[in-house]
ZALOTOR-990693 format. One record per residue (C-alpha): x, y, z. Coordinates in steps of 0.05 Angstrom, whole numbers. Each point is the difference from the previous one (the first is absolute). Layout:
! residues N
[pt [X, Y, Z]];
...
***
This chain:
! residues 284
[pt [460, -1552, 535]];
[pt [39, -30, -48]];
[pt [11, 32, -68]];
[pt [22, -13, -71]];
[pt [38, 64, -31]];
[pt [8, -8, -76]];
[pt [71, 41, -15]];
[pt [21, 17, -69]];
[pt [73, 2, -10]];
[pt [2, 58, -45]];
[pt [61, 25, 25]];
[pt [25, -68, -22]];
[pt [-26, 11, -69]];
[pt [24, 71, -11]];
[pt [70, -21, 16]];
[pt [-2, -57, -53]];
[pt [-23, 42, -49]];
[pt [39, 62, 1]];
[pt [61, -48, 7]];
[pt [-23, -16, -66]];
[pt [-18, 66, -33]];
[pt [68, 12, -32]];
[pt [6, -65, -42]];
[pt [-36, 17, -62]];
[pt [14, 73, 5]];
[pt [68, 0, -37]];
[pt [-10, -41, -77]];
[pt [70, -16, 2]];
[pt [-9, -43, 62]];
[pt [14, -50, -14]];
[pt [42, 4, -66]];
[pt [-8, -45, -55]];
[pt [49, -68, 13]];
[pt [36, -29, -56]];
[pt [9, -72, -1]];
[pt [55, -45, -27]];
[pt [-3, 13, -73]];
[pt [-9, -84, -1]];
[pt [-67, 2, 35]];
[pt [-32, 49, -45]];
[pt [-42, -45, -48]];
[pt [-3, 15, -69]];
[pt [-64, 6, -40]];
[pt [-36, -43, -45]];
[pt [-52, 35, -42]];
[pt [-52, -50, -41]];
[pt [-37, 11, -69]];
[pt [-72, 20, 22]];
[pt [-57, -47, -25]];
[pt [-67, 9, 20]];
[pt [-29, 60, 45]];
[pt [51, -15, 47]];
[pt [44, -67, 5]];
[pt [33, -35, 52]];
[pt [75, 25, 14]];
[pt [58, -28, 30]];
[pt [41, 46, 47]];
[pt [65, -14, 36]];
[pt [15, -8, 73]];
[pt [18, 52, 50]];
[pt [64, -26, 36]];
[pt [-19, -21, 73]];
[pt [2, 35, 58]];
[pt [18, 71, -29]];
[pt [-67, 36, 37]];
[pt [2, -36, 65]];
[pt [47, 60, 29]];
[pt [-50, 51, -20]];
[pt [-57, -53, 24]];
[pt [27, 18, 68]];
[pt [2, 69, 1]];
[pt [-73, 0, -26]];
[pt [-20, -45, 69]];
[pt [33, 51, 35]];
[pt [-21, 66, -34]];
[pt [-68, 4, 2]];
[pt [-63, 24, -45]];
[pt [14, 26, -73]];
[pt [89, -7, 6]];
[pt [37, 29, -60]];
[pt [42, -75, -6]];
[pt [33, 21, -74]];
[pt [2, 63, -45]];
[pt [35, 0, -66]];
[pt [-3, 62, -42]];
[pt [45, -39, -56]];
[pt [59, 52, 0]];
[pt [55, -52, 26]];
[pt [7, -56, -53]];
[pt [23, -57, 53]];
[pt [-68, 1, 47]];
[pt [-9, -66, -31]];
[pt [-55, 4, -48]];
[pt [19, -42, -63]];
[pt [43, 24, -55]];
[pt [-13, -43, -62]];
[pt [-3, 7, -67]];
[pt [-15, -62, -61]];
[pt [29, -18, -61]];
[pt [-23, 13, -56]];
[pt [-25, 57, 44]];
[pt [-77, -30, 22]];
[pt [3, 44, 60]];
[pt [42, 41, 46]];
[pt [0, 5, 72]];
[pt [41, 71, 32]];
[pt [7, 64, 40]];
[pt [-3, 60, -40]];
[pt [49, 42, 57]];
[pt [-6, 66, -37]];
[pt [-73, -4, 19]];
[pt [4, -43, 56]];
[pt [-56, -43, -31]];
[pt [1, -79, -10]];
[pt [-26, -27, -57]];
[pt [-19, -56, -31]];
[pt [1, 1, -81]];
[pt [-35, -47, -39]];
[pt [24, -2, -81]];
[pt [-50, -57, -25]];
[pt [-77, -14, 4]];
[pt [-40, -41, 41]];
[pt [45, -9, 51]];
[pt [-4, 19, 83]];
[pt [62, 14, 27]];
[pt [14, 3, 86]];
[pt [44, 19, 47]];
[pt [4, -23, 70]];
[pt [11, 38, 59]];
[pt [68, -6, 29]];
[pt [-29, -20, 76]];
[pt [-30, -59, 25]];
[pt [-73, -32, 20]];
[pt [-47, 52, 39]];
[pt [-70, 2, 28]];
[pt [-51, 53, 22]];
[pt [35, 51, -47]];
[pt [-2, 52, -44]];
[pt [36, 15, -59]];
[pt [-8, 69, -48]];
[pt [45, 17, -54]];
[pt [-6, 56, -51]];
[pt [4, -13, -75]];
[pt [-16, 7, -72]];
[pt [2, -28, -70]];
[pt [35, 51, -46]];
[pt [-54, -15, -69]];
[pt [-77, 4, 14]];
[pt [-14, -64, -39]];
[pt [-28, -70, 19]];
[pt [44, -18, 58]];
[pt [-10, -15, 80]];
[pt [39, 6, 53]];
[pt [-4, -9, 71]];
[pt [26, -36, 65]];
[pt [9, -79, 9]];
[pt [-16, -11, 76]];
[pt [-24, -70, 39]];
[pt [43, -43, -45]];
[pt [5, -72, 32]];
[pt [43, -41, 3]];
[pt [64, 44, -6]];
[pt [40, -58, -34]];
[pt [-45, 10, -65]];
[pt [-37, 51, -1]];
[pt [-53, -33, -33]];
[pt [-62, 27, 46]];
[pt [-17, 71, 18]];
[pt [-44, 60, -9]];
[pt [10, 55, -32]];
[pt [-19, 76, -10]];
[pt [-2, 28, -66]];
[pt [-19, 75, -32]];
[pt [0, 20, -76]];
[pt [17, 76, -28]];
[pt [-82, -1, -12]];
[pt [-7, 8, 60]];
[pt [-27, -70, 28]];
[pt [20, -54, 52]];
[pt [-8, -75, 14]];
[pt [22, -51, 51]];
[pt [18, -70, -20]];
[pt [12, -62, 32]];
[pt [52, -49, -35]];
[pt [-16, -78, 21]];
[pt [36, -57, -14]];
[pt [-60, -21, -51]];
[pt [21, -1, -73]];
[pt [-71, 7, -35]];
[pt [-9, 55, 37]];
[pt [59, 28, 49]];
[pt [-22, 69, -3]];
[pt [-69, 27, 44]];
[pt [-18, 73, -5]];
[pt [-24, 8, 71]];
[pt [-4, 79, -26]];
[pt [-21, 8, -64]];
[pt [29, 56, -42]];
[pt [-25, 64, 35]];
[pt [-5, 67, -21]];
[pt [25, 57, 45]];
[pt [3, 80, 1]];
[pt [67, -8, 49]];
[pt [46, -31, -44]];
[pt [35, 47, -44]];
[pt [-5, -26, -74]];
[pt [55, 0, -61]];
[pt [65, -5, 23]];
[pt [-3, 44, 72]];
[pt [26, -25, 63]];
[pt [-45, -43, 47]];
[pt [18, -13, 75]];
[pt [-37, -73, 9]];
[pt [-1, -32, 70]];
[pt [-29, -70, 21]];
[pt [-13, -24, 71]];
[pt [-1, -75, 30]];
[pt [-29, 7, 63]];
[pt [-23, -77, 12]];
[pt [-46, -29, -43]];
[pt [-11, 71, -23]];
[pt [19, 34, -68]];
[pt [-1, 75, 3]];
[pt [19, 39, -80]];
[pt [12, 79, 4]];
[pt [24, 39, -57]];
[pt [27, 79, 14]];
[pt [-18, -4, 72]];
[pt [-67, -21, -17]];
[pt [-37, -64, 24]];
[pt [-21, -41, -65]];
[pt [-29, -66, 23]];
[pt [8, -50, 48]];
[pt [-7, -82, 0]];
[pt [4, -55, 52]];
[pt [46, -66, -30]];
[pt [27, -48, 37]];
[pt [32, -38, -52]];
[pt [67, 19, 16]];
[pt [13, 19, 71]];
[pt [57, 10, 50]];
[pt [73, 27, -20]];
[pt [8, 21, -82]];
[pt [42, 31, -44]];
[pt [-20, 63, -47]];
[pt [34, 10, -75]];
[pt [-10, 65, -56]];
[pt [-29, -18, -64]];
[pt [-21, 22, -64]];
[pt [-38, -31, -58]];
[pt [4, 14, -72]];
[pt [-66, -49, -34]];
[pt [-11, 30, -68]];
[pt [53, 15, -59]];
[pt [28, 65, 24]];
[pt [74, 37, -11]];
[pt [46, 2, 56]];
[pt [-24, 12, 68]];
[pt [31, 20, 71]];
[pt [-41, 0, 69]];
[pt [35, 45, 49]];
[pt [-4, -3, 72]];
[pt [28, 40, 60]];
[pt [-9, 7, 78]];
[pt [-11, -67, 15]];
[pt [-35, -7, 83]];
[pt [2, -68, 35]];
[pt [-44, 12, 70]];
[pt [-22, -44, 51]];
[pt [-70, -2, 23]];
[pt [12, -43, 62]];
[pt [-52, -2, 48]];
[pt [26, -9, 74]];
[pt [-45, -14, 59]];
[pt [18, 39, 65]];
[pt [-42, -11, 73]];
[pt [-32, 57, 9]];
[pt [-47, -18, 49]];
[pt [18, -32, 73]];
[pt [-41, -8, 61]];
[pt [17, 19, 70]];
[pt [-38, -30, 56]];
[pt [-11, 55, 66]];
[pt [-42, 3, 55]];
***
């Protein structure tokens, strides 16, 4: 009599992952890499017109994440690929600062925060990450404006192409307590679509405390958490495959001086492998 014997290769799959397990249990693994101080692009806030208007970003040099694209293929589920707490001043976030003063871009070492400092009004100022194009990610960095006034702030993520900048999504939160997510198009009577209107929420902390925000690409999806909390979640495929991320923060009414601060900065992969767990085995 002949037989078909389904055989799962659990063994096989135990192995993979506990060669795994260790990757994302140290944060400093692996540290934060600091490119040529050339390659770091420089910022370029614009006046704000309208509920939100279309902005031009600078390009990310090329290349710089395709080492860390790697060890994401090889790693596994949920890999710690970057973590910056901000207390070395070369890990290659911009350092920038205008004249007459418009806005200033830093690291404050003696808190190990960066910041990003904004001295006019209606303007959004950014800062791109100092890595390359990623997909299937997550990114979560802690932060918080220091006066509870009219301001947003949030992370830039999905932004194609990386030689303008000039089309991406992004996450924002105010210190009432709400959040949105936007999609910038290349469409100037209307470049900005709310696909999440301003929301209210119990789980972010108001005024000026410190928020811990997180998004997720996983495909076509789009995945917002705020504390540790799940917020909302979209499917867009307007912008797919490998993007960049940036900070930002937004001043759009008259207001005094204003500073967004942001600290532990996480880059981690989300790649999805497939492995043959199943084989058949013919026997008599």
């Amino acid at each position: 009599m002949r037989r078909r014997i389904v055989i799962v290769l659990l063994s096989f799959t135990v192995m993979i992952l506990l060669a795994l397990g260790h990757v994302s249990a140290d944060p400093s693994f692996p540290p934060a890499v600091a490119p040529d101080s050339s390659s770091i692009p420089p910022a370029r806030p614009r006046v704000l017109g309208g509920p939100r208007p279309a902005i031009t970003l600078p390009a990310l040099s090329p290349g710089q994440g395709e080492v860390r694209s790697s060890i994401a293929n090889a790693s596994g589920l949920n890999s710690l690929l970057y973590f910056d707490d901000f207390s070395r001043p070369n890990s290659g976030w911009a350092t920038q600062s205008t004249d007459p003063g418009s806005f200033k871009l830093g690291y404050d070492l003696d808190k190990e925060e960066y910041f990003i400092q904004i001295n006019v009004s209606r303007y959004q100022v950014y800062s791109p990450a100092p890595w390359g194009a990623f997909e299937n990610f997550a990114f979560e960095v802690q932060g918080r404006p220091t006066n509870n006034i009219h301001v947003d702030w949030g992370i830039i993520f999905g932004v194609i192409p990386v030689d303008c900048f000039c089309r991406f999504y992004y996450f924002a939160v105010a210190p009432n307590g709400r959040y949105s997510l936007w999609l910038l198009r290349e469409n100037p009577s209307e470049p900005f679509t709310q696909l999440v209107g301003w929301t209210d929420s119990p789980v972010i902390r108001q005024g000026t405390a410190i928020n811990t925000l997180r998004v997720e690409r996983d495909g076509a999806s789009i995945r917002l958490f705020a504390n540790g909390t799940f917020l909302n979640s979209v499917t867009n495929t307007t912008y797919m495959g490998p993007v960049t991320i940036a900070l930002y923060g937004a001043v759009p009414e008259e207001t005094a001086k204003m500073e967004f601060r942001f600290d532990n900065a996480r880059l981690y992969s989300l790649h999805h492998f497939y492995l043959p767990l199943f084989a058949k085995i013919k026997a008599d």
